[in-house]
C-alpha positions as CSV (number, residue, x, y, z in Angstrom):
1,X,0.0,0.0,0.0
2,X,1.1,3.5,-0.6
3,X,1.9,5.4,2.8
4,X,0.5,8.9,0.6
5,X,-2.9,7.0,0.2
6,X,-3.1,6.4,3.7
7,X,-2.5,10.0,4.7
8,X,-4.7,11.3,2.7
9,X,-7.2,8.6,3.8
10,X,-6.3,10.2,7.3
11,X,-7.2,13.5,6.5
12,X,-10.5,13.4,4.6
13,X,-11.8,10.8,7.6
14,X,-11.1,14.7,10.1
15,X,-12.4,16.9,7.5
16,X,-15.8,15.0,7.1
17,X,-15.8,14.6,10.7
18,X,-15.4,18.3,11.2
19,X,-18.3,18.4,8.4
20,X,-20.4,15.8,10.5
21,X,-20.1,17.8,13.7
22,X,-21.2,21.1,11.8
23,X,-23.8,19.9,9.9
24,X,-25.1,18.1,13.6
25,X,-25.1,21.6,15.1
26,X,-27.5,23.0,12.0
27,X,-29.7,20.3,12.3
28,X,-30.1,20.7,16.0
29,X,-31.0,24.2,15.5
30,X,-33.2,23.4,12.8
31,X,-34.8,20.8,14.9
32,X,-35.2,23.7,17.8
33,X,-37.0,26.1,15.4
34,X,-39.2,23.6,14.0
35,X,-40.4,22.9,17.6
36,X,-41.1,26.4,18.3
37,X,-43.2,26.8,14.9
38,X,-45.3,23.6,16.0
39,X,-46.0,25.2,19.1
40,X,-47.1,28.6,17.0
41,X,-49.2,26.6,14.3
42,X,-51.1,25.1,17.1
43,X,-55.0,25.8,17.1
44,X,-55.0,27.0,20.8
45,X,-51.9,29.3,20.9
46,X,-52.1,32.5,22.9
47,X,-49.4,35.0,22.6
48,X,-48.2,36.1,25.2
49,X,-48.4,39.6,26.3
50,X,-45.7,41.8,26.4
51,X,-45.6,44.0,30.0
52,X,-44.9,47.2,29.3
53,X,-42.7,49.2,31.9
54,X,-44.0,52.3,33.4
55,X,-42.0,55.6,31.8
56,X,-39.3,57.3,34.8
57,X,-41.4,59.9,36.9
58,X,-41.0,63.1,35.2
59,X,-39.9,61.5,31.9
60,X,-39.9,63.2,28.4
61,X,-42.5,61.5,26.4
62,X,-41.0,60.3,22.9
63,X,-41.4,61.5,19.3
64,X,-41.4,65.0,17.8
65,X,-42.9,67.5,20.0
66,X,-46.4,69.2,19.4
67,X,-46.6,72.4,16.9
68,X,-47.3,75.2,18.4
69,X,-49.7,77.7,16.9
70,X,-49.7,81.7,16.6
71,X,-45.4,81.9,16.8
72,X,-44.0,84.1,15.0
């Protein structure tokens, strides 16, 4: 046997095991977003409700401020 074939034998058995463990990573994140769509595509699913946090006491309220008449 040739010692060259061997090597490279070597080294395309790490690369598609470095391929294996990335492509085992996507799928487990495709398997985690398909979970969460079959839990959104259900017939009884409620969002949830987003709690909105009171504004600071004496806080400026956002957005462009209100046009004042008669200036000028």
């Amino acid at each position: 046997m040739d010692l060259s074939k061997i090597q490279e034998a070597i080294a395309n058995a790490s690369n598609n095991e470095q391929l294996l463990g990335e492509m085992r990573k996507a799928y487990s994140k495709l398997q985690a977003a398909f979970d969460e769509f079959s839990v959104v595509f259900q017939s009884d699913y409620q969002p949830a409700k987003k709690e909105r946090k009171p504004r600071a006491e004496g806080a400026k309220r956002p957005g462009r401020p209100k046009k004042v008449e008669n200036q000028g």
